[in-house]
C-alpha positions in Angstrom: 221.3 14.4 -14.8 224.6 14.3 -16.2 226.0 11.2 -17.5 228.6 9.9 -14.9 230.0 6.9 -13.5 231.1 7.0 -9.9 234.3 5.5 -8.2 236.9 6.0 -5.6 240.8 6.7 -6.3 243.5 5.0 -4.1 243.5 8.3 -2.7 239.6 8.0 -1.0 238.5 10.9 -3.4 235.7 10.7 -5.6 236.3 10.6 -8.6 233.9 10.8 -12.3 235.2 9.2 -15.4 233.2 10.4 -18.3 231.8 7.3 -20.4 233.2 8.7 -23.8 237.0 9.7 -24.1 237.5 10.6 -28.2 240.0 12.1 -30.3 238.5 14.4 -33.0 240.5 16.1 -35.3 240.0 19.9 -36.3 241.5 22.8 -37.7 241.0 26.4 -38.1 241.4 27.9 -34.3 245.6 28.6 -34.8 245.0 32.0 -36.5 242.5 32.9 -33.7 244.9 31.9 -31.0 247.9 33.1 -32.4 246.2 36.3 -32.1 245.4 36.4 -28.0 249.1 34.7 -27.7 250.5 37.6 -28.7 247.9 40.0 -27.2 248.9 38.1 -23.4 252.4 37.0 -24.1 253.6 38.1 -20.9 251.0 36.2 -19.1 251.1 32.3 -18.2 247.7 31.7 -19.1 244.0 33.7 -20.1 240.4 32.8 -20.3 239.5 34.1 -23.6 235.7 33.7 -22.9 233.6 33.5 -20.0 230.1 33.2 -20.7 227.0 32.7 -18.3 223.6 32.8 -19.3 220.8 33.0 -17.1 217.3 31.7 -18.3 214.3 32.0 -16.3 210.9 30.3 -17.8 207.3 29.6 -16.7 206.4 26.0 -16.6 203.3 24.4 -15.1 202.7 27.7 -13.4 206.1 28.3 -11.6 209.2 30.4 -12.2 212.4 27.9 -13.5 215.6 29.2 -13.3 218.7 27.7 -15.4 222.1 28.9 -15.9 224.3 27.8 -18.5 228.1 28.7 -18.0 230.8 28.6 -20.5 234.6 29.3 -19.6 237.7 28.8 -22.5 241.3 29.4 -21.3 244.5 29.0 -23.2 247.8 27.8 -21.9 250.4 30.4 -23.1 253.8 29.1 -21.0 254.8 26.0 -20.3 254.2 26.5 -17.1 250.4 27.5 -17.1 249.9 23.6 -17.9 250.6 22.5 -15.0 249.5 25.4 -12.6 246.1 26.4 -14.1 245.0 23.5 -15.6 241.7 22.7 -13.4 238.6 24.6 -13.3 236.4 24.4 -10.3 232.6 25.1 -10.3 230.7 24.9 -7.4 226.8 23.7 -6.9 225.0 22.4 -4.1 221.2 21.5 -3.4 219.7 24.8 -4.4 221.9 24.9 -7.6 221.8 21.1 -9.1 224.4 20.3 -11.5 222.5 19.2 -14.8 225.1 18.6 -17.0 228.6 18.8 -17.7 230.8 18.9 -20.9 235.1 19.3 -20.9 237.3 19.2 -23.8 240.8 20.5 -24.8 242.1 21.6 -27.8 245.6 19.9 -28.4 248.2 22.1 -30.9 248.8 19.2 -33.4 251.5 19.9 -36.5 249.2 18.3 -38.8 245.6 19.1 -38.3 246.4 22.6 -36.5 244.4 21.4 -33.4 242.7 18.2 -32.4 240.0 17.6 -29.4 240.3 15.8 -26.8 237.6 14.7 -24.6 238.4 15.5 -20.9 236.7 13.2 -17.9 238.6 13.9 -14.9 236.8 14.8 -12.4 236.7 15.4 -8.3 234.3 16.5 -6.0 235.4 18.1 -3.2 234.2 19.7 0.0 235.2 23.6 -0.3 234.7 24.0 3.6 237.5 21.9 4.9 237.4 20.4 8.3 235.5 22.4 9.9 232.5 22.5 12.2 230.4 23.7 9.5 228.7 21.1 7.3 226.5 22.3 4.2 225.7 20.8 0.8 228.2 23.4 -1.1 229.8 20.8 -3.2 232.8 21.8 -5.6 233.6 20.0 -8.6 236.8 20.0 -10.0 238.1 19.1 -13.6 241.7 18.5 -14.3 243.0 18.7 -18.0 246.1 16.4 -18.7 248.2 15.9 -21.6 248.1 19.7 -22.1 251.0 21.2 -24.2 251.6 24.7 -24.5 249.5 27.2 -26.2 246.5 24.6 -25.8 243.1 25.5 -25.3 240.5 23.9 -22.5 236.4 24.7 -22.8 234.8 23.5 -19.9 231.1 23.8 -20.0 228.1 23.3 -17.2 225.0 23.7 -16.3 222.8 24.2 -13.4 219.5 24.3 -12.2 218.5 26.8 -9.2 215.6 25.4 -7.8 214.6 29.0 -5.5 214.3 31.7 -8.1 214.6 34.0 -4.9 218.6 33.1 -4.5 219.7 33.6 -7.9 223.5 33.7 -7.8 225.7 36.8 -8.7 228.1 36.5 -11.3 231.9 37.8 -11.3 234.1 38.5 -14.4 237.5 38.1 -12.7 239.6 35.1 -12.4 243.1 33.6 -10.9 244.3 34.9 -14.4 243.3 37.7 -17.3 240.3 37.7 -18.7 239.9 38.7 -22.3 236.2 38.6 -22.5 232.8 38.0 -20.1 229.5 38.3 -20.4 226.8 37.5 -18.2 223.5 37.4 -20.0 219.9 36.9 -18.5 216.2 36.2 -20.7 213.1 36.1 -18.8 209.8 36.5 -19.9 208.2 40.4 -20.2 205.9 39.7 -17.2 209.4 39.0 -15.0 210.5 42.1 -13.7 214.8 42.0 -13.0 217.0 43.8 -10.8 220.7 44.1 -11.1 223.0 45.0 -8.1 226.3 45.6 -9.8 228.9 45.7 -7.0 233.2 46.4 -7.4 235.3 48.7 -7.2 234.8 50.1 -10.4 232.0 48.6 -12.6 231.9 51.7 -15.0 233.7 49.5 -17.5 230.8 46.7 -17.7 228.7 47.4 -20.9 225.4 47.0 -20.3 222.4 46.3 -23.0 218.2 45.3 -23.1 217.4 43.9 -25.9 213.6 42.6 -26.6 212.6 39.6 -28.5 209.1 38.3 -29.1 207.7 37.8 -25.2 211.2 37.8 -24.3 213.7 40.6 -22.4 217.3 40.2 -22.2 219.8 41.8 -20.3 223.4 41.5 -21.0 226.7 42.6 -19.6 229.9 42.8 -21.4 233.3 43.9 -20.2 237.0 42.7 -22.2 240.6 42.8 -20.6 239.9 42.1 -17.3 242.8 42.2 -15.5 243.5 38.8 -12.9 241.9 38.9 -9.8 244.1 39.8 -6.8 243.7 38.8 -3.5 243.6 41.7 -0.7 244.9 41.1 2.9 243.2 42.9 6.1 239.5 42.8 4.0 236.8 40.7 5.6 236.3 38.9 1.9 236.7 39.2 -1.5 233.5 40.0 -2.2 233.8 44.0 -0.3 235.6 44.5 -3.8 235.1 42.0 -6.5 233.2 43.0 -9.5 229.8 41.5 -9.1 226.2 41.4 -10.7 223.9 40.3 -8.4 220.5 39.3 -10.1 217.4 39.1 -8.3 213.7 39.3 -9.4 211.4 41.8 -7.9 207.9 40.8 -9.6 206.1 38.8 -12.2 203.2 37.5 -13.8 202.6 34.4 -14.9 200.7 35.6 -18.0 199.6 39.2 -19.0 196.1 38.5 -17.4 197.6 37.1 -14.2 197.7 39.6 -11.0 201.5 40.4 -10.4 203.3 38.7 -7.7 205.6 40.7 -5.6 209.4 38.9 -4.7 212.0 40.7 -4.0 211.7 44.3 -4.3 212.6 45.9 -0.6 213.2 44.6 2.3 209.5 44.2 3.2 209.1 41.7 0.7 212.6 39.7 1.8 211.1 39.8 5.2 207.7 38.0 3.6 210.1 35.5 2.3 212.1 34.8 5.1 209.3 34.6 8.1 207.2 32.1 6.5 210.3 29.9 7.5 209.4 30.3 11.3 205.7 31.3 11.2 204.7 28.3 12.7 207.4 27.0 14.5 207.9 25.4 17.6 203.7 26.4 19.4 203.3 23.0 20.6 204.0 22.9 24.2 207.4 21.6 25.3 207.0 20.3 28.8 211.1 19.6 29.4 212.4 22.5 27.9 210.0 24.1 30.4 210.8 22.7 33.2 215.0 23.7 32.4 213.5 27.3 31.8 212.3 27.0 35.5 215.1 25.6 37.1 217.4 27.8 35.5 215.4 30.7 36.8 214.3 29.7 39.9 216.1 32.3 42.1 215.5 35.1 39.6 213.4 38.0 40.2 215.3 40.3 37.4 214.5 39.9 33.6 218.2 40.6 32.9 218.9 37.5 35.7 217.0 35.6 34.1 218.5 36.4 30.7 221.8 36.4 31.4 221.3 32.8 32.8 219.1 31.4 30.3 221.7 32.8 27.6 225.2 31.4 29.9 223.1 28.2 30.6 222.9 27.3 26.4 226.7 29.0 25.9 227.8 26.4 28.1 225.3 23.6 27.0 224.5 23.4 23.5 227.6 23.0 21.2 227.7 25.2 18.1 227.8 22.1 15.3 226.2 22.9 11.7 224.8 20.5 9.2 222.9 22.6 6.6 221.3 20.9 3.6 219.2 22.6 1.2 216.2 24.1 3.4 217.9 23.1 6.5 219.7 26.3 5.9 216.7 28.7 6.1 214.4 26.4 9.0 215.5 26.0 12.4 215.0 22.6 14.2 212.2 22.2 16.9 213.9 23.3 19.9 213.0 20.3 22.5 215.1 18.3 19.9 217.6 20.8 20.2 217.6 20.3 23.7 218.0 16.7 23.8 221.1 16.3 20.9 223.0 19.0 22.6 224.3 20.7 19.3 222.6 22.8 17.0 223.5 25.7 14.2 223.2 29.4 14.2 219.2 28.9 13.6 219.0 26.0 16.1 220.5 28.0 18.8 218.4 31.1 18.1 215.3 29.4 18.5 216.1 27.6 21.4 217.3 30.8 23.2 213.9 32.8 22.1 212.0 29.6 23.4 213.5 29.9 26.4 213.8 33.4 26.6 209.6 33.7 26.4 209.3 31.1 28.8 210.4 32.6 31.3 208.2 35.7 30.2 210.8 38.1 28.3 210.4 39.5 24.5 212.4 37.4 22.5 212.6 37.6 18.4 214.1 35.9 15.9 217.0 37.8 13.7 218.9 37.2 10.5 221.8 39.0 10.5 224.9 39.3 7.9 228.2 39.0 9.7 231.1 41.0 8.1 231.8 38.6 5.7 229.5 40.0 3.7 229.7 43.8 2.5 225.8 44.3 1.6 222.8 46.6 2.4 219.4 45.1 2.8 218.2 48.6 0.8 220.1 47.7 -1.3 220.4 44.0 -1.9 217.2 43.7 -0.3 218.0 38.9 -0.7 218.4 35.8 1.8 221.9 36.5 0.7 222.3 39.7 2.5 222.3 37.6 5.7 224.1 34.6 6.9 223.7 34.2 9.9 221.1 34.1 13.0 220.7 35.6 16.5 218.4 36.0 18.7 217.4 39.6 19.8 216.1 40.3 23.2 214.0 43.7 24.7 214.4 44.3 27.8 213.0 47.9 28.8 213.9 49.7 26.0 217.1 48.2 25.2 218.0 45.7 22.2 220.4 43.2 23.5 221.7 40.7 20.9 222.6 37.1 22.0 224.4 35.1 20.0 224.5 31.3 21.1 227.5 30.4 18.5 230.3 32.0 20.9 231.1 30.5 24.4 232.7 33.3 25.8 230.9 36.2 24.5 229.4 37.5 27.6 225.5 38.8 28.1 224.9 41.9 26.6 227.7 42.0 24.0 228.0 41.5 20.7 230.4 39.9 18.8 233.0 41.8 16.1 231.6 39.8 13.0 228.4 40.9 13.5 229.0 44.7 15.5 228.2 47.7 12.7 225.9 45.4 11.0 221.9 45.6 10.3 219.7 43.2 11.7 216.3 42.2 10.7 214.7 41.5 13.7 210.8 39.8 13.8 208.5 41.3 15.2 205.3 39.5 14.1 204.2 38.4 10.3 203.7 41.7 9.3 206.1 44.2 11.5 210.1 43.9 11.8 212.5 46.1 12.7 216.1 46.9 10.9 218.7 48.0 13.8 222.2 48.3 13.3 224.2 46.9 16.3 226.4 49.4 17.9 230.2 49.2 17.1 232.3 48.9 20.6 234.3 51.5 21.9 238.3 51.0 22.1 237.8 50.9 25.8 236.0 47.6 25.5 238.7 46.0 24.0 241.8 46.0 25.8 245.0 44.6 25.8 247.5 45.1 28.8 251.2 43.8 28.5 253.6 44.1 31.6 257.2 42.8 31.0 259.4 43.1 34.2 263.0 42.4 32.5 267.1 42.5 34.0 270.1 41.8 32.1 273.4 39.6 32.5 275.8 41.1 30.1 274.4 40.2 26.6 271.4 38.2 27.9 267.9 39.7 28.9 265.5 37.8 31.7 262.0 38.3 32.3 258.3 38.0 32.9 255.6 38.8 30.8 252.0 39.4 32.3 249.0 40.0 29.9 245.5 40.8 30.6 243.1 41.0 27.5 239.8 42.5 28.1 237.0 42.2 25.0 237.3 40.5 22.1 240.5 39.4 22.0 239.7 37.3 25.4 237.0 36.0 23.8 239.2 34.5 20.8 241.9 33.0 23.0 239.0 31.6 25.3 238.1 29.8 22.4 241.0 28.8 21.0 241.7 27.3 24.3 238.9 24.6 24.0 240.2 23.5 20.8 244.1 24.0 21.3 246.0 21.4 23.4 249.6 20.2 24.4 252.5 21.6 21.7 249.6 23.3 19.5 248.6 25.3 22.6 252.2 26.2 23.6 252.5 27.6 20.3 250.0 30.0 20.5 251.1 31.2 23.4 254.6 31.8 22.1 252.7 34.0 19.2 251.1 35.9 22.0 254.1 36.6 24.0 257.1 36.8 21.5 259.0 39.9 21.7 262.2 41.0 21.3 263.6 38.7 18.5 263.0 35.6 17.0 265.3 33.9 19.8 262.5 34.4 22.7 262.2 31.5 24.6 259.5 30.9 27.4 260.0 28.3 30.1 256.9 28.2 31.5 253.0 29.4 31.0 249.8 30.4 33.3 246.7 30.8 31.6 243.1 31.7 32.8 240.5 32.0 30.1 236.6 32.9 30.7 236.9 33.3 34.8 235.2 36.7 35.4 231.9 37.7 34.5 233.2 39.3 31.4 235.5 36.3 30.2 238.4 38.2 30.4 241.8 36.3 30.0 245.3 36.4 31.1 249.1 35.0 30.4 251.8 34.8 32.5 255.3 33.2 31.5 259.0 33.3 32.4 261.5 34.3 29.0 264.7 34.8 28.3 266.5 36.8 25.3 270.3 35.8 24.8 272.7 37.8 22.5 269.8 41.0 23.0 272.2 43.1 24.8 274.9 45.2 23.3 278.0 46.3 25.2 281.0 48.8 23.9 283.4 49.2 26.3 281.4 50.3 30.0 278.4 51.3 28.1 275.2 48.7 27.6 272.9 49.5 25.1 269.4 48.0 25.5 266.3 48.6 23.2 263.1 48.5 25.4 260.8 47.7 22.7 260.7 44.3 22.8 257.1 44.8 20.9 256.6 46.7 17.9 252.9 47.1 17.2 251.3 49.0 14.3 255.1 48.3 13.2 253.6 45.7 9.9 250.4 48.3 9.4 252.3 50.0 6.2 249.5 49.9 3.5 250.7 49.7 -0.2 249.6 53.1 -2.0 250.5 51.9 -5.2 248.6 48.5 -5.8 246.1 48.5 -3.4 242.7 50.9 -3.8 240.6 48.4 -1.5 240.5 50.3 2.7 242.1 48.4 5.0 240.1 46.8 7.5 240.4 45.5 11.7 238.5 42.9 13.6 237.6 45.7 16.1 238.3 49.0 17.3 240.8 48.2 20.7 242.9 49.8 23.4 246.4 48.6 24.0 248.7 49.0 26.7 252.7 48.3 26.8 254.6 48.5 30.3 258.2 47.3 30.1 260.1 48.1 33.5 264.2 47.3 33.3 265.7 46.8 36.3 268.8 48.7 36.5 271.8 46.9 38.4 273.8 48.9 41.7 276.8 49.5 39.8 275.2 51.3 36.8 273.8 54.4 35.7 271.6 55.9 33.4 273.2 57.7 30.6 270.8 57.9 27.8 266.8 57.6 27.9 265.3 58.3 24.7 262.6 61.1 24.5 258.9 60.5 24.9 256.8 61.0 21.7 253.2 61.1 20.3 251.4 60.7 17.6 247.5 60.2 15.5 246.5 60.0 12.3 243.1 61.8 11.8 241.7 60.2 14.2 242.0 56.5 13.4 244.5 55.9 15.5 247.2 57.0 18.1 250.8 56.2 20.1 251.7 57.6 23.2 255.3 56.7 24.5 256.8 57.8 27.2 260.1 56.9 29.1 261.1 57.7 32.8 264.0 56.9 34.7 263.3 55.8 38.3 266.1 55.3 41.2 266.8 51.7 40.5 264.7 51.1 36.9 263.3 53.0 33.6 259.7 52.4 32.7 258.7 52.5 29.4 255.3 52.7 29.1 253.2 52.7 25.1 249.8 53.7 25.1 247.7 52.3 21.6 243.6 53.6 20.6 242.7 51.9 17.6 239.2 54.2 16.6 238.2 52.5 13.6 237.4 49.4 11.5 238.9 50.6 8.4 241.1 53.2 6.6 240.2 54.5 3.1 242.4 54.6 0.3 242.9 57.9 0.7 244.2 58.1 4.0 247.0 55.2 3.5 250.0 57.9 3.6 249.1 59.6 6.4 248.4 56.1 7.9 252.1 55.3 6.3 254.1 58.3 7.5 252.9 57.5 11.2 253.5 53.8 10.6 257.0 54.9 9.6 257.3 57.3 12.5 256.6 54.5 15.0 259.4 52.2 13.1 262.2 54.8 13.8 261.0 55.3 17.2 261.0 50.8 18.3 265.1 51.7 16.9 265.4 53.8 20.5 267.7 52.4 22.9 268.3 53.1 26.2 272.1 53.5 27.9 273.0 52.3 30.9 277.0 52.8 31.9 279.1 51.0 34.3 280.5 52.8 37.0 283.7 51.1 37.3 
C-alpha cells in the first residue's frame, strides 16, 4: 500500500502528508517546455502527457489486473496556478489505490528547473450528500508554490481486483491535451476487446505489437482539444472519447481449456446471475405472512400486484450503501423487511419475493438508466447496467416495477429507464433482452390555466396547474424532501410568468392523490408595472409563459443531439377578463407550427363578449434532436420568440 500518514485538517477533511518532502535540483526540461509554451500560448494550461497502462498477468492461477497512470501538465499563465493546479483520481474497492507518487518541476534561474516533492493530499466523497453511499473514493492532490510555466507529474497506481470491470479510459481533460496514450499487455492466451466510443474516434492511432508471450495494444492520439461540457445530454459519457477494455476469453496456459468472460451478452448474463442464484430459498415466515395480508381481498393478479408493489413504494425507503460486492448482491429480503430501507437490488428482491408469494412470475432485472449511452451487443459488461428492477408477467404483458420511486404508479415506468434494454432472468440458463417502451406525449401532460384582470398598469390573477405523468411524479417527490421557504421556492419556479416581478400570495398543492399520482398548484399572483397604456389604449401581452422560448441549440459549437427527460403534452389557457368600459381593438392572429415531427405549437386567440382566451397547445414527440436538425429546430424556436412579443389591445371607450 502506499506510504501514507493519516490526519485531519481544522477543516474535518482528511488529509495525507507524504513522509518525504525534498528539493532536488535538475536541468535540461526548459528547451522541451519552451517548445509546448509556444505551441499552447493561448491556453492557461496543458497536459503534455497522459499515459495509462493496463497490465493483465496470471498469478497462482488467476487473471491480475494493474493499471499504471501517468498525467504531466504545465502551467502556462499565471493564472493556470491557481485554477488547475489539483489533479483528481478516483478508486474505490474494486480499484485499490497501490501507490502514489507527485512532484513539480519549479522554473529556477539557476538550475533551469528543480523538483519538488508534492504531499498534499485529500480524499473526498465524489457523491456529495446524497442518499446514495458507495465506496467511490476521490483523491485529490494540490500542488502549491507553483510559478508560472511550471510543470506537475502526478503518478498512481491501481489494482482492479474483477478483471470483468476493467475501466475505460478517456483522452480529454478540463484543458488541452498534447499527447495520450492508453496502452494494454496481456498474455497471448488473453483474448481483448476494445469498445472505442466518441464522437469521432477516427483520430485515435491504434497499434498490436507482439513480444515474447506477450500482446500489446496501444492507442495514441495528440492535440486533443479541452473537454467541453454539453447541456440537455444525459452525461458526458453519450459523447466523450472512450476505450472501453474488456476481456472475452483466456487460457491460463497453452494446454489449459479456454475460459469464456465477456464475449456477448450470454456470457455477461453467466456473470451476473451467479450473484442471485441462490438467493433468498429459505422460507421467510414474516415476509409471508405481509404477502398475505396485503392480499387478502385480492382475487386479480394485477390486484395483487399493484398492492404488493404500492405496499413497498410506501414502506421501504430507497437508501443505498454499496461497498465493493454489495454493489452486485442484493440483501436477504426478510432483512430488508425488518430495516425498512434498502437499494435498487434490495428493493428488487423484496418485490420478486413478494411478488412469487403470492403466486405471480416475478424476475430479477439489471437495467442501465439513461445515464448511460451503451448497448449490451455492444458493450456486452456489468457496466452496461446500473441499476435494478424487478420485472413482472402477467398474461403476456412485461410490466416493470421499480421500487426506488414513490410515486411512480403500477404499470409505468420511469423516464431514466423508458427506451432502455433490460436483461431480465429467466432461470440460469434463459434471459430475455426487452427494451421498455418509450411513453407517448399523451402520458405526460401539463395543463396551466391563468384567469387574469388588470388595474391600469397592474395585472391580477390565479394560476391553476394540473400535471399528469412524469412531471407529477417529480414534484411528488420533491415534496417529501422540500419544506417551508425551500418549498415556496419551487413553487415560485413552477408558476412564474410574466416577468421577474411575479409575486404569489398564497399556494395549494396536492401531490400523489389519484391512482395515477397526478399533482396540482393553485396560487393567487400579481404582476405590477405589466400593463402598458398610451393614451385610451392598454396594451397587454397574454404570454405570460414562453415555453420552447430557451430551446435555441448552438449550430456552431455543439455536434452532440440535444436530449429531454420525456416526450410530453402541454397545455396553456390564459383567459383576460375584459372590463365594461372597454373594447377589443386588436387580437393577434392564431398561428402553427412543427418541426419534422419533433415537436409542435398551436396558438390560438378568440375574443369572447366580456374576455379573450388564449389558448397554446405543446406535443413534444421525441427524446432528442440530431445535429442535423438544430436549424430547423432554431427557425421554429425563433418563430415562437416573435410570436410571445404579441400583444393584445383593449381601448377605453371614454
Amino acid at each position: 500500500m502506499i506510504s501514507l500518514l493519516k490526519h485531519k485538517n481544522p477543516s474535518g477533511r482528511l488529509v495525507f502528508i507524504l513522509l518525504a518532502s525534498l528539493l532536488i535540483s535538475g536541468s535540461g526540461f526548459a528547451q522541451e517546455y519552451d517548445s509546448l509554451i509556444a505551441k499552447y500560448k493561448k491556453e492557461d494550461a496543458v497536459v503534455i502527457n497522459y499515459n495509462e497502462h493496463l497490465i493483465i498477468t496470471v498469478v497462482d492461477g488467476e487473471l491480475v489486473a494493474n493499471s499504471y497512470v501517468t498525467k504531466e501538465k504545465l502551467f502556462i499563465s499565471d493564472l493556470s496556478r491557481g485554477v488547475y493546479n489539483f489533479d483528481g483520481l478516483i478508486c474505490s474497492d474494486f480499484h485499490d489505490l497501490t501507490d502514489i507518487k507527485t512532484w513539480s518541476w519549479i522554473p529556477d534561474k539557476k538550475e533551469g528547473y528543480r523538483k519538488v516533492y508534492c504531499g498534499n493530499y485529500a480524499e473526498v466523497n465524489p457523491n456529495g450528500e446524497s442518499i446514495f453511499y458507495d465506496d467511490l473514493r476521490e483523491i485529490v492532490v494540490a500542488y502549491s508554490g507553483l510559478l508560472k510555466n511550471s510543470v506537475t507529474h502526478t503518478y498512481y497506481a491501481l489494482e482492479h481486483s474483477d478483471p470483468h470491470m476493467l475501466q475505460p479510459f478517456t483522452f480529454q481533460e478540463n484543458i488541452p491535451v498534447d499527447k495520450a496514450t492508453f496502452e494494454v499487455t496481456v498474455p497471448k492466451t488473453v483474448n481483448m476487446a476494445f469498445a472505442l466510443k466518441g464522437l469521432d474516434t477516427s483520430r485515435i492511432k491504434r497499434t498490436v505489437t507482439e513480444k515474447g508471450n506477450k500482446i500489446t495494444y496501444k492507442f495514441e492520439i495528440t492535440d486533443v482539444p479541452a473537454f467541453r461540457d454539453f447541456d440537455h445530454v444525459p452525461t458526458p459519457l453519450y459523447y466523450a472519447d472512450l476505450i472501453i477494455p474488456y476481456i472475452t476469453s483466456y487460457k491460463l496456459s497453452e494446454s489449459n481449456k479456454k475460459v469464456d468472460m465477456l464475449a456477448d451478452p450470454d456470457q455477461l448474463y453467466k456473470y451476473l446471475y451467479k450473484y442471485i442464484r441462490n438467493h433468498d430459498l429459505r422460507k421467510k415466515p414474516q415476509l409471508e405472512h405481509t404477502v398475505a395480508d396485503i392480499t387478502k381481498k385480492d382475487t386479480d393478479p394485477r390486484e395483487k400486484a399493484k398492492h404488493i408493489y404500492e405496499w413497498v413504494q410506501q414502506n421501504i425507503h430507497y437508501i443505498a450503501f454499496e461497498k465493493g460486492m454489495e454493489g452486485f448482491v442484493p440483501r436477504e429480503a426478510d432483512s430488508i423487511l425488518k430495516r425498512k430501507y434498502g437499494d435498487c437490488k434490495d428493493m428488487t428482491t423484496l418485490l420478486v419475493n413478494m411478488f412469487r408469494m403470492a403466486g405471480l412470475d416475478a424476475h430479477y432485472t439489471w437495467i442501465g438508466t439513461r445515464h448511460l449511452p451503451f448497448k449490451l451487443a455492444e458493450t456486452p459488461l456489468p457496466l452496461a447496467s446500473n441499476h435494478m428492477i424487478c420485472a413482472l408477467k402477467l398474461g403476456q404483458e412485461w410490466i416493470f416495477a421499480d421500487g426506488t420511486h414513490p410515486f411512480i404508479p403500477f404499470g409505468q415506468a420511469p423516464s431514466g429507464i423508458q427506451g432502455k434494454e433490460a436483461m431480465i432472468a429467466i432461470d440460469d440458463k434463459n434471459y430475455k433482452i426487452i427494451n421498455i417502451p418509450v411513453s407517448a406525449p399523451d402520458k405526460n401532460v401539463v395543463v396551466d390555466s391563468t384567469l387574469i384582470s388588470f388595474n391600469e398598469n397592474k395585472l391580477t390573477g390565479k394560476v391553476k396547474q394540473y400535471y399528469k405523468g412524469d412531471e407529477a411524479w417529480y414534484i411528488g417527490y420533491m415534496r417529501m424532501y422540500l419544506k417551508g421557504e425551500d418549498w415556496d421556492k419551487r413553487i415560485r419556479a413552477l408558476t412564474i410568468r410574466g416577468t421577474d416581478k411575479y409575486q404569489h400570495d398564497k399556494h395549494i398543492t396536492s401531490t400523489g392523490l389519484t391512482p395515477d399520482k397526478d399533482a396540482a398548484i393553485e396560487t393567487d399572483f400579481n404582476l405590477d408595472n405589466y400593463v402598458s397604456k398610451i393614451g385610451k389604449d392598454y396594451y397587454i401581452n397574454m404570454n405570460l409563459k414562453h415555453t420552447f422560448e430557451d430551446n435555441r441549440i448552438d449550430t456552431e459549437n455543439r455536434s452532440v443531439p440535444y436530449y429531454y427527460n420525456y416526450k410530453q403534452t402541454e397545455k396553456e389557457v390564459v383567459v383576460l377578463d375584459v372590463p365594461k368600459g372597454f373594447k377589443v381593438t386588436h387580437l393577434p392572429s392564431s398561428a402553427h407550427g412543427s418541426v419534422d415531427g419533433l415537436w409542435s405549437y398551436d396558438i390560438t386567440y378568440k375574443a369572447e363578449k366580456d374576455r379573450i382566451v388564449l389558448i397554446k397547445e405543446y406535443t413534444l414527440n421525441t427524446l432528442d434532436i440530431s445535429p442535423k436538425l438544430f436549424a430547423n429546430n432554431n427557425k421554429l424556436v425563433d418563430e415562437l420568440k416573435n410570436l410571445y412579443k404579441e400583444t393584445v389591445v383593449l381601448t377605453a371607450k371614454k
